[in-house]
N, CA, C and O atoms as a MOPAC input file, in Angstrom:
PM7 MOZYME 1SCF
protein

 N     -6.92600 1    49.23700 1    -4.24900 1
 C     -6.22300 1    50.18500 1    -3.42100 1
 C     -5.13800 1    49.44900 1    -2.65300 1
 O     -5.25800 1    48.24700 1    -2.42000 1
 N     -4.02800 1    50.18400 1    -2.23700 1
 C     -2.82100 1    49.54900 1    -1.28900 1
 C     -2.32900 1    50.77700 1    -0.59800 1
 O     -1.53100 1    51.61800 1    -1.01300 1
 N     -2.91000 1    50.71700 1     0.43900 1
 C     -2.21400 1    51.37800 1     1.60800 1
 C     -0.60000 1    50.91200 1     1.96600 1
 O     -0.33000 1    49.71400 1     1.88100 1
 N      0.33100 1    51.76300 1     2.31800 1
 C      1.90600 1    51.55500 1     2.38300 1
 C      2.18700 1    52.70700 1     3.30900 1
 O      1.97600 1    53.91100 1     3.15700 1
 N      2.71900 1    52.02900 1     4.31500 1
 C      3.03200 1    52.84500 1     5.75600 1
 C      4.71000 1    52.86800 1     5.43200 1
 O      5.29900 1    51.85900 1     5.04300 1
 N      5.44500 1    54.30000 1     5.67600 1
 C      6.90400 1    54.29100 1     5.27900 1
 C      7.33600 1    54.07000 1     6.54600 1
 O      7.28200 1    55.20100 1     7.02900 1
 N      7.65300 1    53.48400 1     7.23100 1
 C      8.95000 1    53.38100 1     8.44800 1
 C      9.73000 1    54.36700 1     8.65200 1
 O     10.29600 1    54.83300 1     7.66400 1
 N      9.99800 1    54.99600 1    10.04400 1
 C     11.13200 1    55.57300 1    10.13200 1
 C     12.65700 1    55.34900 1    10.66600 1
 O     12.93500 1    55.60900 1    11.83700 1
 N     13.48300 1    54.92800 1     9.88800 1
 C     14.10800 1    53.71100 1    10.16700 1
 C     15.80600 1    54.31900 1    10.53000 1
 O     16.77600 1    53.66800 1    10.91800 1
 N     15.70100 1    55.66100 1    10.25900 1
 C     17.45000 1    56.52100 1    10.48300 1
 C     17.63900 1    56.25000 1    12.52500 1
 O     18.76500 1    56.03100 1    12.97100 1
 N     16.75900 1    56.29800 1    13.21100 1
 C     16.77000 1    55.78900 1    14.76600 1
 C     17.73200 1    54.98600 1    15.11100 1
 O     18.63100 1    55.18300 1    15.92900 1
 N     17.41600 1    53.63200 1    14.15400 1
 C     17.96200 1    52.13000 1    14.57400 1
 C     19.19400 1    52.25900 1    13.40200 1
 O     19.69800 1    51.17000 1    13.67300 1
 N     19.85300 1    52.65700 1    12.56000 1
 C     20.71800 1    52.78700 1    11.48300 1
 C     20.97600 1    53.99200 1    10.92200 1
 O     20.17000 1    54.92200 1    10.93000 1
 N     22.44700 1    54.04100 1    10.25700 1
 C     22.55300 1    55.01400 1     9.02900 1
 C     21.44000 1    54.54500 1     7.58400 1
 O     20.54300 1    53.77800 1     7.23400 1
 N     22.17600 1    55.48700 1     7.21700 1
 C     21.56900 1    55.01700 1     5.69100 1
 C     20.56300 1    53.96600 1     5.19000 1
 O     20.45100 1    52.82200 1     5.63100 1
 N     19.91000 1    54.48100 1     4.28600 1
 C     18.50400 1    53.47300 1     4.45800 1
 C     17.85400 1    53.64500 1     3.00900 1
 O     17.27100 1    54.62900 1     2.55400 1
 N     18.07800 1    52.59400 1     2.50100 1
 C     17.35700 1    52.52800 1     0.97900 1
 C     16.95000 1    51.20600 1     0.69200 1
 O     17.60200 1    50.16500 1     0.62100 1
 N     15.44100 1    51.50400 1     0.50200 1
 C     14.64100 1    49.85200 1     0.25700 1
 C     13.61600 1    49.88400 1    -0.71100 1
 O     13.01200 1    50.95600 1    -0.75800 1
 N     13.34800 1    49.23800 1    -1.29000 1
 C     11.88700 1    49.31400 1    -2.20500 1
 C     10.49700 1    49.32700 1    -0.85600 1
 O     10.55100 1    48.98700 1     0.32600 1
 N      9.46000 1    49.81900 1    -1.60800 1
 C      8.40900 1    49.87300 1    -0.71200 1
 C      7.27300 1    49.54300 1    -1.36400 1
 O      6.25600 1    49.45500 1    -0.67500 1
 N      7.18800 1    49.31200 1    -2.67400 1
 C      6.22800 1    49.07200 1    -3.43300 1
 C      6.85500 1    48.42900 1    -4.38900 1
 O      8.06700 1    48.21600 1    -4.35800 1
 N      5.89400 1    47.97200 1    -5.55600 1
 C      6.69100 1    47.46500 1    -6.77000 1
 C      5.39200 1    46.92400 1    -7.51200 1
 O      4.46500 1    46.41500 1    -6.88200 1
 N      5.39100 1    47.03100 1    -8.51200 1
 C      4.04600 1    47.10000 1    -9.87700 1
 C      4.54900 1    46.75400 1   -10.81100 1
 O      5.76300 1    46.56000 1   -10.86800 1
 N      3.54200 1    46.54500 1   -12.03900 1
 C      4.11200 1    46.14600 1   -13.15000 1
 C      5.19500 1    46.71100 1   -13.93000 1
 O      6.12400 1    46.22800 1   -14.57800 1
 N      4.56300 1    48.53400 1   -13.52400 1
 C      5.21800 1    49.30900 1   -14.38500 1
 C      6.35500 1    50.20300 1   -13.49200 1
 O      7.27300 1    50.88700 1   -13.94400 1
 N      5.98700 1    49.97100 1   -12.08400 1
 C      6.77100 1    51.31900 1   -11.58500 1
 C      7.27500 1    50.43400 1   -10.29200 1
 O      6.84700 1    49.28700 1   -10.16700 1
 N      8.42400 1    51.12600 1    -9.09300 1
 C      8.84800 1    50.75400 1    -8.54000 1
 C      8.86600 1    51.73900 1    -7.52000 1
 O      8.88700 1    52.83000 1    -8.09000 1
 N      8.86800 1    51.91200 1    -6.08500 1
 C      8.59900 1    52.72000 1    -4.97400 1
 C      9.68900 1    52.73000 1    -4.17800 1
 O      9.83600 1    51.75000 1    -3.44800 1
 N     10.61500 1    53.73300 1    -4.13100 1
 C     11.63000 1    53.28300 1    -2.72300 1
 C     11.66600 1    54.91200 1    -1.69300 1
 O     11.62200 1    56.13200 1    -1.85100 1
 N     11.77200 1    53.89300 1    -0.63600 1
 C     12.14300 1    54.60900 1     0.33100 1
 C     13.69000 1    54.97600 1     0.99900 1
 O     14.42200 1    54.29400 1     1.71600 1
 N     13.87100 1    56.51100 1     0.37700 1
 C     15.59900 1    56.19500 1     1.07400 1
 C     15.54900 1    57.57400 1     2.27500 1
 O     15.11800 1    58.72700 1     2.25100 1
 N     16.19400 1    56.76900 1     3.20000 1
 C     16.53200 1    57.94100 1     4.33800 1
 C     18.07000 1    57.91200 1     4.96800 1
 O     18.70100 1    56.95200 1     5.40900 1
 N     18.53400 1    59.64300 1     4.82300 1
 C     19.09700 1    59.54900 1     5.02000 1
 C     20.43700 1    60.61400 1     5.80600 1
 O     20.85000 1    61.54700 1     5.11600 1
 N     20.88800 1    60.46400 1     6.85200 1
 C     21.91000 1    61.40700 1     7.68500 1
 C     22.38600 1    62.50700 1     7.37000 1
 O     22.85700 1    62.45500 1     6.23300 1
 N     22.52300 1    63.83900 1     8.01200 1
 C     23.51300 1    64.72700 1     6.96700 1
 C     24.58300 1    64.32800 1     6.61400 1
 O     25.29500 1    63.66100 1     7.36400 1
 N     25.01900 1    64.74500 1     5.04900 1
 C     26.25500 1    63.92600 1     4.50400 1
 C     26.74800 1    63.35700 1     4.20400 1
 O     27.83600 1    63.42400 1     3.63300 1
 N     25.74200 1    62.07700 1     4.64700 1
 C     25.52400 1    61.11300 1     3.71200 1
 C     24.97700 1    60.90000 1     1.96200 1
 O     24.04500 1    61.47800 1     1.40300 1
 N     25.87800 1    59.92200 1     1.42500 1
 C     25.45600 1    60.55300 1    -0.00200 1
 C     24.93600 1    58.65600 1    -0.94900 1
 O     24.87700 1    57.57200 1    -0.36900 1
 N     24.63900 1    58.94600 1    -2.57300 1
 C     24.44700 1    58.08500 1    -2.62600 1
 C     24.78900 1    58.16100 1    -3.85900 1
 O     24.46700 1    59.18800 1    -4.45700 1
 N     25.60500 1    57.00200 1    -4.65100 1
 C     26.62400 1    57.49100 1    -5.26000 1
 C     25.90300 1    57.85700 1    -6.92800 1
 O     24.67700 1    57.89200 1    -7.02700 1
 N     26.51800 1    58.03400 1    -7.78400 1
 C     26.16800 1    58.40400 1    -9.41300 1
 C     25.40400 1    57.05400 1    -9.96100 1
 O     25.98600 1    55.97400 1    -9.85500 1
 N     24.22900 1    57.12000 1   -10.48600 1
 C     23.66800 1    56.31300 1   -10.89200 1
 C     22.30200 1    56.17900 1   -12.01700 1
 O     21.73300 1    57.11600 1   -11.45600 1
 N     21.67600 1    55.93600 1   -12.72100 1
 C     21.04100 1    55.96900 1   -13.43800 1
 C     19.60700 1    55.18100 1   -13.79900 1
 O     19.64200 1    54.11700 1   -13.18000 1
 N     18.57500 1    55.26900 1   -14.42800 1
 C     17.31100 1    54.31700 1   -14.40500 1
 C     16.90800 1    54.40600 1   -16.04200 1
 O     17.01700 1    55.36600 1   -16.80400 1
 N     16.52900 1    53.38800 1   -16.23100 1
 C     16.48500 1    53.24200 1   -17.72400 1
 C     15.02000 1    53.80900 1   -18.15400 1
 O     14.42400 1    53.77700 1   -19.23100 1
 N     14.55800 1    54.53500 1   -16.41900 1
 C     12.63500 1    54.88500 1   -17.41800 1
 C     12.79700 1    56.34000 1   -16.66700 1
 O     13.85700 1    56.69400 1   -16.15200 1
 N     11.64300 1    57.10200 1   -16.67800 1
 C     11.08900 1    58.25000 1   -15.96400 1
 C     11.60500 1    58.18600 1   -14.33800 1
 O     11.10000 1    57.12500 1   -13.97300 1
 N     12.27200 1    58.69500 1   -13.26800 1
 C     12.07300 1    58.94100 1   -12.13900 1
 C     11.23700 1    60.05600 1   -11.54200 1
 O     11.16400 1    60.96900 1   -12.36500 1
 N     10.55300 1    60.34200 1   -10.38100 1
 C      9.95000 1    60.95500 1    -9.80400 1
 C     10.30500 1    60.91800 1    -8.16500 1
 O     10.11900 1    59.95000 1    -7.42800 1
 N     10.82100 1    62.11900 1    -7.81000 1
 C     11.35500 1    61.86400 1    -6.78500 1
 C     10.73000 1    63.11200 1    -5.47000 1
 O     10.84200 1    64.33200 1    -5.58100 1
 N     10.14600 1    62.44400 1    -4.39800 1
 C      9.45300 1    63.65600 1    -3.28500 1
 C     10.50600 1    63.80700 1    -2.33700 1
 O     11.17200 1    62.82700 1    -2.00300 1
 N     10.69900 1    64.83700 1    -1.91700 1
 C     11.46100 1    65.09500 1    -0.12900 1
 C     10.73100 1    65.06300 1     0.39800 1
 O      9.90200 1    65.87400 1    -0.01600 1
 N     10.34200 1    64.45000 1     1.39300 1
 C      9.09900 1    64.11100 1     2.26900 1
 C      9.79500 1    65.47900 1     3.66100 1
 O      9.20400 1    66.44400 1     4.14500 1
 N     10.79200 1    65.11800 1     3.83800 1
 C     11.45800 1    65.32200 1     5.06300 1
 C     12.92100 1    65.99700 1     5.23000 1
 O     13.78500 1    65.12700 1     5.11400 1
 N     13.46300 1    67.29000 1     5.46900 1
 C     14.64900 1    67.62700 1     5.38800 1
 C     15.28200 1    67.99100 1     4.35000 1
 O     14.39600 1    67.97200 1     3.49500 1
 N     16.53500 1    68.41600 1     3.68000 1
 C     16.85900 1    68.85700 1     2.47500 1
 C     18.11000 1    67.59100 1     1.98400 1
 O     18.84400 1    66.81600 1     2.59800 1
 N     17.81300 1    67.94900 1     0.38700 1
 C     19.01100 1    67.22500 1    -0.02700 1
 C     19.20900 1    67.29800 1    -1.00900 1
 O     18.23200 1    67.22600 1    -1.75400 1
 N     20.70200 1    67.50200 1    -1.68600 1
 C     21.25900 1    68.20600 1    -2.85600 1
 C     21.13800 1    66.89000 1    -3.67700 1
 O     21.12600 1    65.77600 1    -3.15300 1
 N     21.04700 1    67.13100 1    -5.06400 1
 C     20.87300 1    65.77700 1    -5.98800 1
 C     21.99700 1    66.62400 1    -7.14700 1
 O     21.91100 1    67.85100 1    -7.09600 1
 N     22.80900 1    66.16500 1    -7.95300 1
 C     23.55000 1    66.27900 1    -8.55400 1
 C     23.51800 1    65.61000 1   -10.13100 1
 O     24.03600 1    64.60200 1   -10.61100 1
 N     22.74600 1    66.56000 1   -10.62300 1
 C     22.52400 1    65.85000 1   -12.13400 1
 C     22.91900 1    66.05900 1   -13.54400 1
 O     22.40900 1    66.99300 1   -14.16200 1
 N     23.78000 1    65.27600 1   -14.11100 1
 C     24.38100 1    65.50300 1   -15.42900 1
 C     25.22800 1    66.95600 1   -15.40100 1
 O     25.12300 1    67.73900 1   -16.34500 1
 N     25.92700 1    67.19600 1   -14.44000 1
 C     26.62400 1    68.39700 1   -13.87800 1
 C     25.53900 1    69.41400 1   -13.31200 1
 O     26.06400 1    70.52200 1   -13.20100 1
 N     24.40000 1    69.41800 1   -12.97400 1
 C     23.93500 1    70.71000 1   -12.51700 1
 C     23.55400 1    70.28700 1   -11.25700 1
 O     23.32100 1    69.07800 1   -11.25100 1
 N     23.36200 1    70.97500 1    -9.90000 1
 C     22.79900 1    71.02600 1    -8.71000 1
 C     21.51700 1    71.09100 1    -8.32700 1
 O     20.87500 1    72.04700 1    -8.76300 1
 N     21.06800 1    70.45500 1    -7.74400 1
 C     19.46900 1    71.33500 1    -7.69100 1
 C     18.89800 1    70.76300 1    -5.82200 1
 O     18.94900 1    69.54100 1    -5.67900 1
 N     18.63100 1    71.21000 1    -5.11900 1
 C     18.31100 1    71.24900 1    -3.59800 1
 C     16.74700 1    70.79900 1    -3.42600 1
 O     15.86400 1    71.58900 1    -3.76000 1
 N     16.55200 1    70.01300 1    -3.10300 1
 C     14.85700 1    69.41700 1    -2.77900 1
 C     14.53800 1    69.94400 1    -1.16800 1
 O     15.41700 1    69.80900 1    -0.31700 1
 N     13.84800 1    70.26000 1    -0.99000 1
 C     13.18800 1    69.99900 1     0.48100 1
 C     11.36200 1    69.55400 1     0.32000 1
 O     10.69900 1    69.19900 1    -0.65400 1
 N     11.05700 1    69.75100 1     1.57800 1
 C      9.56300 1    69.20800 1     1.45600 1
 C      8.36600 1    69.96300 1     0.53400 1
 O      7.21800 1    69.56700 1     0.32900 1
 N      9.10600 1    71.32500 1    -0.00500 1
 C      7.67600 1    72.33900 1    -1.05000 1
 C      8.35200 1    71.52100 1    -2.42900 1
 O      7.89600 1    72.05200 1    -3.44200 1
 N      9.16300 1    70.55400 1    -2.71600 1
 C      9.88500 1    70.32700 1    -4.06400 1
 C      9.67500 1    68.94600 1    -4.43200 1
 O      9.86600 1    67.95600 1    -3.72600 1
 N      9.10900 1    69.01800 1    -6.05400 1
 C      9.44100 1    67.23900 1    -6.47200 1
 C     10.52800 1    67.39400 1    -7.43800 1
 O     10.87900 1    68.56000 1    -7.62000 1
 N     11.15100 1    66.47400 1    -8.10900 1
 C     12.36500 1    66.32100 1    -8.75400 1
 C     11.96300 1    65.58000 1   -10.13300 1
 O     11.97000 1    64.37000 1    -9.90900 1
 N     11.68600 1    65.79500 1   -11.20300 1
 C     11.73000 1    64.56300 1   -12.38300 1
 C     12.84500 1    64.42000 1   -13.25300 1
 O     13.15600 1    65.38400 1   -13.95200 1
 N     13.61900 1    63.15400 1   -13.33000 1
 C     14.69600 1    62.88500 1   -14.08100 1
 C     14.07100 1    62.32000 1   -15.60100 1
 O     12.91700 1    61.89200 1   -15.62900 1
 N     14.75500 1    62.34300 1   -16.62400 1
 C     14.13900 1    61.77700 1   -17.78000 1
 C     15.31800 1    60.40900 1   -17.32900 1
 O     16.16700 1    60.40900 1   -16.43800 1
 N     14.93700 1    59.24200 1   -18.40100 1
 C     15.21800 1    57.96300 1   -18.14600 1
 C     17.41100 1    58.33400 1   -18.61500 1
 O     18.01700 1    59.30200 1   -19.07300 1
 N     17.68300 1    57.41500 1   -18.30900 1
 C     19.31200 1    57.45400 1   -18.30200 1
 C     19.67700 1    58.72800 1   -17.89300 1
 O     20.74200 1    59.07200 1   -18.40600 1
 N     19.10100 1    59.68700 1   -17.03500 1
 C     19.89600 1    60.68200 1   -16.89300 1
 C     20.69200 1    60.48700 1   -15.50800 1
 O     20.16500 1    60.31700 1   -14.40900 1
 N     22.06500 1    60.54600 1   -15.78600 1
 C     23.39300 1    60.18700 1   -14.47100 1
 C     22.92000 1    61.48900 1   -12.96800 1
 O     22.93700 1    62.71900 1   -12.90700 1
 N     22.57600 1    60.47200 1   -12.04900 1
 C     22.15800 1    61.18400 1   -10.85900 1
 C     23.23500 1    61.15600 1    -9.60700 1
 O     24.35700 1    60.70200 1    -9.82900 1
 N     23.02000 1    61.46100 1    -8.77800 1
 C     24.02900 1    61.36900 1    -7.08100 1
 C     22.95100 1    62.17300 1    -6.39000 1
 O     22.22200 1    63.05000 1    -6.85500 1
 N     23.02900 1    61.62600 1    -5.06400 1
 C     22.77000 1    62.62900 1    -4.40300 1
 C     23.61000 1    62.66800 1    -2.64600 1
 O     24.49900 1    61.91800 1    -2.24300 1
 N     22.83400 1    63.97200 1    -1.80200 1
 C     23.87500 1    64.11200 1    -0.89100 1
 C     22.99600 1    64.81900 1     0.17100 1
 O     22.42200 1    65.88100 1    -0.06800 1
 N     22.89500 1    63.90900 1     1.83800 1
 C     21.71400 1    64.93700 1     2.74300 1
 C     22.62700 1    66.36400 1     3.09700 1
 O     23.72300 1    66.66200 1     3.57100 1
 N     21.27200 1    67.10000 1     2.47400 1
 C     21.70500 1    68.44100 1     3.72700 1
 C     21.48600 1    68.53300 1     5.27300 1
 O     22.03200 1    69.14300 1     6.19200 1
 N     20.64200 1    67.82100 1     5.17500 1
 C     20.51600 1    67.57800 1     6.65900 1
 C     19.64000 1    66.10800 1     6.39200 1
 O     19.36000 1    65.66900 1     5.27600 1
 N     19.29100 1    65.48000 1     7.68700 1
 C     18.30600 1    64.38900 1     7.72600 1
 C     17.58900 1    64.24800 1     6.62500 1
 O     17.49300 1    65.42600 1     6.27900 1
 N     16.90000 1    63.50400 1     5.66900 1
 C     16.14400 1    63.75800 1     5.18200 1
 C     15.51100 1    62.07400 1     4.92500 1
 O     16.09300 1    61.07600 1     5.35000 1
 N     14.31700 1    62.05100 1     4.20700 1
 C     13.68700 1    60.94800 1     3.65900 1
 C     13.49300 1    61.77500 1     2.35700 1
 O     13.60300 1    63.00000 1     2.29000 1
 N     13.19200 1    60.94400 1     1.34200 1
 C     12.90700 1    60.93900 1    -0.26400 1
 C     11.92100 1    59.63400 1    -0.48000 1
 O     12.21900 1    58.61800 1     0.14900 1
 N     11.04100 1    59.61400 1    -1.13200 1
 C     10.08600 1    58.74000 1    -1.82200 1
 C     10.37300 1    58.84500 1    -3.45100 1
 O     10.20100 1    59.87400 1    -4.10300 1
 N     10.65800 1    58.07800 1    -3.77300 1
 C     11.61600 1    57.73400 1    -5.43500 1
 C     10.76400 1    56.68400 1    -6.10600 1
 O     10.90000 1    55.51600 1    -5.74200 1
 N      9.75000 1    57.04500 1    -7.21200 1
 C      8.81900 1    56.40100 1    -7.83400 1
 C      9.65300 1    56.40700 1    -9.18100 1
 O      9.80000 1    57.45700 1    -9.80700 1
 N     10.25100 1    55.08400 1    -9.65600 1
 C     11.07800 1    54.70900 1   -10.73100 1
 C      9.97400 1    53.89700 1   -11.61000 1
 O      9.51200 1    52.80000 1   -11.29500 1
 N      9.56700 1    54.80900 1   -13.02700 1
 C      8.49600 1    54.27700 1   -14.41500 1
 C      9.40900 1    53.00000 1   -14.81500 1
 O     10.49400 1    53.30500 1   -15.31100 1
 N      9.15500 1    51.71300 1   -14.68600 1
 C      9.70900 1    51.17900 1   -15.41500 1
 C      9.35000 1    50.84600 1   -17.08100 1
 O      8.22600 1    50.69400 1   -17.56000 1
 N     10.92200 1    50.77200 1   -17.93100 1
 C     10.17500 1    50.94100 1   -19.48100 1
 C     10.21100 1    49.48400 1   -19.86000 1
 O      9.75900 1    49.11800 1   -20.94500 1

């Protein structure tokens, strides 16, 4: 077992993206982040899985829109081109399968 306490870290800074875990196969990050703040087009070569823990935020994928808040999870298939953008405050927990 591994207990992992997330920080709330938007207080002391903007923008906030860090790993929080990391395994053989998968990788854990924690990103938080301001309204309007965004994060730019980018991609993962395995499965993503992505929670809104906290607040809303638009993710922008392979041209379509789609809005997370805290009732929503997100799954990307591997290389699919992502962005995203806060609607308001938010945190995300981003569990990246590595292949």
């Amino acid at each position: 077992m591994q207990y992992i306490q997330v920080e709330q870290l938007l207080q002391n800074k903007v923008k906030h993206v860090g790993k929080v875990a990391v395994g053989a196969d998968y990788d854990v990050m924690n990103i938080q982040l301001k309204t309007g703040e965004m994060v730019a087009e980018h991609s993962a070569p395995g499965e993503v899985l992505i929670v809104c823990r906290k607040g809303r935020v638009k993710f922008y994928v392979e041209g379509q829109v789609t809005e997370l808040d805290a009732n929503a999870l997100l799954m990307l298939e591997p290389n699919e081109k992502h962005s995203l953008e806060a609607v308001e405050d938010c945190e995300i927990i981003v569990v990246r399968i590595k292949k």
